[in-house]
C-alpha positions in Angstrom: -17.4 -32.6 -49.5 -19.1 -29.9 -51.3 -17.0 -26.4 -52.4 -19.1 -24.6 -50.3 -19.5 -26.8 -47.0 -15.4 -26.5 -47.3 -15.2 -22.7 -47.7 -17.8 -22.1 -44.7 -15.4 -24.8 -42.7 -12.1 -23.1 -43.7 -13.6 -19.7 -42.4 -14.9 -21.1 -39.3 -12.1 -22.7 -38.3 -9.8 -19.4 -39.0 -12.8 -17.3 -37.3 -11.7 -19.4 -34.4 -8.2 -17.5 -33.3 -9.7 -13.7 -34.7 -12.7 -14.5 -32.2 -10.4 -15.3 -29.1 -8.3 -12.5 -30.3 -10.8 -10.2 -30.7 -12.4 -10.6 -27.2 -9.2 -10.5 -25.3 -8.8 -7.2 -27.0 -12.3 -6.7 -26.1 -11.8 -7.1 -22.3 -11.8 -4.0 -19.8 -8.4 -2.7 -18.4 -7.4 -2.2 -15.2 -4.0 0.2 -14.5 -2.7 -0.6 -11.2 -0.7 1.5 -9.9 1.5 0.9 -6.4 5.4 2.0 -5.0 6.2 -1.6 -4.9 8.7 -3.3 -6.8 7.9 -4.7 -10.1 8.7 -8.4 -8.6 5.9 -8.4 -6.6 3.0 -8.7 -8.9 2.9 -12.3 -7.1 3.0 -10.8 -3.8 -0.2 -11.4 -1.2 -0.8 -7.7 -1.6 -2.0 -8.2 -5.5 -3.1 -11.3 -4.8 -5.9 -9.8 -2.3 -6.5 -7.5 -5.1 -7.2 -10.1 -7.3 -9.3 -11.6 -4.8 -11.5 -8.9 -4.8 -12.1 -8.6 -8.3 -13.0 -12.2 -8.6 -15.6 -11.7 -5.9 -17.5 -9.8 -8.4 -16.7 -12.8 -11.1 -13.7 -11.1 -12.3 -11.0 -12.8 -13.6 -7.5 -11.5 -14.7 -6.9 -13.0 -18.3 -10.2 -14.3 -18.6 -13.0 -10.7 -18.4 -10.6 -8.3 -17.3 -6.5 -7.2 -18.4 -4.7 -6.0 -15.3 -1.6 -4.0 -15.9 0.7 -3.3 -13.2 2.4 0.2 -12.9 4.6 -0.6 -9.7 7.5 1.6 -9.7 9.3 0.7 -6.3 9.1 4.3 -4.9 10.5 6.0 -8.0 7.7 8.7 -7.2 9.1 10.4 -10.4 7.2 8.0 -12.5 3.7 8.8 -11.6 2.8 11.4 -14.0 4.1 10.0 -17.0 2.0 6.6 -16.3 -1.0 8.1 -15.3 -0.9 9.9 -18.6 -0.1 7.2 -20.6 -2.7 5.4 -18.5 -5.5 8.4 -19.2 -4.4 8.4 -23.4 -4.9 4.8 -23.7 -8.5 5.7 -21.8 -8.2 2.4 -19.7 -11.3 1.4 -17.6 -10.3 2.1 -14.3 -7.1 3.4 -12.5 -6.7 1.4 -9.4 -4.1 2.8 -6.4 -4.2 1.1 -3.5 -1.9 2.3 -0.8 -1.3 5.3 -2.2 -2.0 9.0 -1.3 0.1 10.8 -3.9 -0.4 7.8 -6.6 -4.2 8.7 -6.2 -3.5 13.0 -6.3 -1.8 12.1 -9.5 -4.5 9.9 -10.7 -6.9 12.4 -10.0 -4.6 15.4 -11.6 -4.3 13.6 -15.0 -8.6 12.9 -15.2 -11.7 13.6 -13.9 -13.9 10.9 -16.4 -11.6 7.6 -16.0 -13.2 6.2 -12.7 -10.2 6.4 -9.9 -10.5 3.7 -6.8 -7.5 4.2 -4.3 -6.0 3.1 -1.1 -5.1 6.3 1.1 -4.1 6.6 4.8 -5.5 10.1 4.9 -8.6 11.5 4.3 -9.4 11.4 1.2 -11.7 14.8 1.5 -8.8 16.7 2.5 -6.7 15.0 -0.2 -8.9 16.5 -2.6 -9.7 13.4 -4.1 -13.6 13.3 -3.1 -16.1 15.4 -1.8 -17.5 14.0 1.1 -17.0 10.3 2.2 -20.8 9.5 1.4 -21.3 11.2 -1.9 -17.9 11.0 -3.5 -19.1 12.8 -6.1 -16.5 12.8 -8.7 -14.8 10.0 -10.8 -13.0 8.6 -7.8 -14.0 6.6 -4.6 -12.1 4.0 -2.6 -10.8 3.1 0.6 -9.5 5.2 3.7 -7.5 3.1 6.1 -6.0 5.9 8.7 -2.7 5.7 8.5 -2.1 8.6 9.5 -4.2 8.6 12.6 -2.7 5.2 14.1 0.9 6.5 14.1 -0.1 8.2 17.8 -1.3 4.4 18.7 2.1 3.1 17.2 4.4 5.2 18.9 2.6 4.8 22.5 2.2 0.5 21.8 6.6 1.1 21.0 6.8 3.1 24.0 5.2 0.2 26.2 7.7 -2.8 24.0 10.5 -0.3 24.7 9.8 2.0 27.8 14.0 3.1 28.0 13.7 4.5 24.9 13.5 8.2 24.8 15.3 9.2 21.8 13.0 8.0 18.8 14.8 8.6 15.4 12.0 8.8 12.6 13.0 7.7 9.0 10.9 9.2 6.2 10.7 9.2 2.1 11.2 12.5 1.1 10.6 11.6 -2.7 6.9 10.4 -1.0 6.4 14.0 0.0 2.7 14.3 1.4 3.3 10.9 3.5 6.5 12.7 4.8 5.1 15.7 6.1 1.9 14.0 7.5 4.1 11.3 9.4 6.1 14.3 10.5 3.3 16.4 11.8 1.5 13.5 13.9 4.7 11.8 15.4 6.2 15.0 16.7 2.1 15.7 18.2 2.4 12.1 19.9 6.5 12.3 21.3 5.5 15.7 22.8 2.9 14.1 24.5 4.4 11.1 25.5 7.7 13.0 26.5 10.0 11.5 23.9 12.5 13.0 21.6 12.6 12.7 17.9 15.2 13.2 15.1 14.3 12.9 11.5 16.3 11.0 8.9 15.5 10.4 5.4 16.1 8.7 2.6 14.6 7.1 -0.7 17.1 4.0 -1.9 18.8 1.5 0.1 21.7 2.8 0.3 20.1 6.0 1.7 18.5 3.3 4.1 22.1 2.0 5.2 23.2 5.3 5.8 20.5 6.5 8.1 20.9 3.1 10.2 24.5 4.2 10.6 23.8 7.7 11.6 21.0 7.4 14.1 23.4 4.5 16.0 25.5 7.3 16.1 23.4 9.7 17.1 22.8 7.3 19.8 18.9 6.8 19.0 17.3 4.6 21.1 14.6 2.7 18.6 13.2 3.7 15.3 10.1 4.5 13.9 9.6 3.8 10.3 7.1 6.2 8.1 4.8 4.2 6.4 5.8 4.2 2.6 5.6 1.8 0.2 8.7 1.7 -0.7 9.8 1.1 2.9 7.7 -1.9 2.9 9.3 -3.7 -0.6 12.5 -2.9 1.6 11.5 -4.9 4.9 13.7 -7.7 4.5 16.9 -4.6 4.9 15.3 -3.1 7.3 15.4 -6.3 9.5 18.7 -6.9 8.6 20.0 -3.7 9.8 18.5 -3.4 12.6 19.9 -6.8 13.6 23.3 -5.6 13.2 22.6 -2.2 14.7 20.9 -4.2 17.9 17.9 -1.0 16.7 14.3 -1.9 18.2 12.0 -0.8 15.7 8.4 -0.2 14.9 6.6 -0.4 11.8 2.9 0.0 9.6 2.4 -3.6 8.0 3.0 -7.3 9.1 5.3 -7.8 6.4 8.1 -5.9 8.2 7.6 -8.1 11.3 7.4 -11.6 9.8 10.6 -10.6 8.1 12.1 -10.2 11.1 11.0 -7.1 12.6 10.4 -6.0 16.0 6.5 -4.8 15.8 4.0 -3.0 13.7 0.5 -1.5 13.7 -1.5 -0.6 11.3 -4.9 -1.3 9.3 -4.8 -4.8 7.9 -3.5 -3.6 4.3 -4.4 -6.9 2.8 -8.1 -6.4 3.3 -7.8 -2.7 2.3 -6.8 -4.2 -1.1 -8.9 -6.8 -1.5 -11.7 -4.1 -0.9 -10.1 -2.0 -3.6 -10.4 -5.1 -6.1 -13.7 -5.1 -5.4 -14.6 -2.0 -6.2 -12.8 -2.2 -9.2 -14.9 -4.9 -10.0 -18.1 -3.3 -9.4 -17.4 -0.2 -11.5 -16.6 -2.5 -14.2 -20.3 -3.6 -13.6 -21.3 -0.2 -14.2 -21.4 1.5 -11.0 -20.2 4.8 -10.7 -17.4 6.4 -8.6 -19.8 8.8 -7.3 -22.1 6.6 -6.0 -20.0 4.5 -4.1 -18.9 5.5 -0.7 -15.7 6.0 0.6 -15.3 2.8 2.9 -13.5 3.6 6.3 -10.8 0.5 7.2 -12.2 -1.0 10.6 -9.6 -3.8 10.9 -6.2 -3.1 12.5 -3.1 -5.3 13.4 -0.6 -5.3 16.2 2.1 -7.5 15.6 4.6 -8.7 17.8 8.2 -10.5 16.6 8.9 -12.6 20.1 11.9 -13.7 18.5 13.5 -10.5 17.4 12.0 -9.1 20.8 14.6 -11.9 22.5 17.5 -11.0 20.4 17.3 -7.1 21.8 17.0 -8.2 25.2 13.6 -7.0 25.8 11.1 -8.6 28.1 7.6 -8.2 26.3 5.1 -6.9 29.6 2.1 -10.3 29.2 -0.9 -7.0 28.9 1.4 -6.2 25.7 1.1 -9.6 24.6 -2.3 -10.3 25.0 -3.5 -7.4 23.1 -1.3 -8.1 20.1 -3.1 -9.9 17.0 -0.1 -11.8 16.0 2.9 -13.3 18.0 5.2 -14.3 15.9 7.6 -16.8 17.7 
């Protein structure tokens, strides 16, 4: 072999790692940022998120870096990662079930395209200006959470129609959830003639305390704020409000296939699959402002038979056929 057919061979063969390297550093990425636990990046929540992305052929570790900010309700966090996340001028900053996630997004930049996940409107959140014409560096998905806890306390109040004392648990480290939860379950008790009594807490043994207060306060069932912290809890939850003999009522599925009594809410899986795919498309090169602010259409009532049993309560057959899900 010739000195210089050996040269160009040696450098094409050490051109191959530098290449690889150099287009992984190369690829766009994505700071996701959620209030559930670090351990589930495997979940079915991310992995609808990943769903979406690949519906607009992207691939985590292939075209596209994904990092995952998920702090498991340490609330605290948020503005030091979205600054880190706006210094390292990532992409996009992804927050899917998120209303203060998103405010902070939005707080720390108004370039880095922003696609969230918010139960409010987003308008009144100050994170767009209208839901047609965002008009802005952030778009994204609205699945009214907020307006379905009237639906959830009335669906409870048909599962559990003895109850009159409600106790309602919120986050107060999730502050604008908390107050929003607040303001439209107190609304929907008045009008249903129930009582409420607020308990809070943040960490599970905050949780454990609250379950042993509101049996003592002699509450009659339990309605759970949405939160995302909440929902990397379910599997407590359901524990405690075994022992407790607590009926209670929840946002997602998750709570009720782990053994809760019931939930409503928009079908959270969808909302972020729709978030991935968004991502995906401003990665294309659409623009935040020019994407509309997509309005959640699918909601879920589920129904835990089993647990249902175990509290002694006879589920009325009109509850049962309107639920979604039985879970037996």
């Amino acid at each position: 072999m010739k000195r210089r057919e050996f040269i160009a061979l040696l450098g094409g063969a050490a051109a191959g790692p530098l290449a690889a390297r150099a287009q992984q550093a190369a690829m766009p990425v994505v700071g996701l940022v959620n209030a559930r636990p670090p351990e589930e990046v495997s979940g079915r929540t991310i992995g609808a998120f990943r769903k979406g992305l690949s519906e607009t052929r992207y691939v985590e570790g292939q075209n596209v870096t994904v990092e995952y900010h998920l702090f498991g309700g340490q609330f605290d966090r948020l503005p030091a990662v979205m600054a880190d996340l706006v210094r390292r001028r990532v992409a996009v900053i992804a927050t899917p079930g998120g209303n203060y996630a998103a405010q902070v997004a939005k707080a720390a930049t108004t370039t880095i395209p922003i696609v969230f996940g918010v139960g409010e409107d987003p308008v009144k959140l100050g994170l767009v200006a209208s839901l047609n014409r965002p008009d802005g560096n952030a778009t994204g998905i609205n699945f009214f959470l907020q307006e379905v806890i009237a639906k959830r306390l009335a669906l409870m109040h048909e599962l559990v129609p003895k109850a009159l004392r409600i106790a309602v648990l919120i986050n107060p480290a999730n502050a604008p959830v908390a107050e929003s939860t607040l303001r439209e379950v107190s609304e929907a008790a008045h009008a249903l003639g129930l009582q409420i009594q607020v308990f809070k807490a943040s960490t599970g043994r905050e949780i454990e305390a609250a379950f042993a207060n509101l049996v003592h306060d002699r509450a009659d069932a339990l309605f759970v704020a949405p939160d995302g912290s909440f929902a990397s809890r379910r599997v407590q939850f359901a524990t405690l409000a075994t022992r407790y003999a607590i009926p209670a009522s929840y946002t997602t599925r998750d709570h009720v296939e782990a053994g809760g009594l019931m939930s409503y809410g928009s079908d959270f899986l969808d909302m972020y699959r729709r978030v991935g795919v968004y991502t995906g498309q401003i990665l294309k090169g659409a623009k935040p402002a020019d994407l509309p602010v997509i309005q959640s259409t699918k909601f879920e009532f589920v129904i835990n038979l089993q647990t249902a049993r175990a509290l002694g309560l006879e589920v009325p057959p009109t509850l049962l056929a309107r639920a979604d899900e039985v879970i037996e």
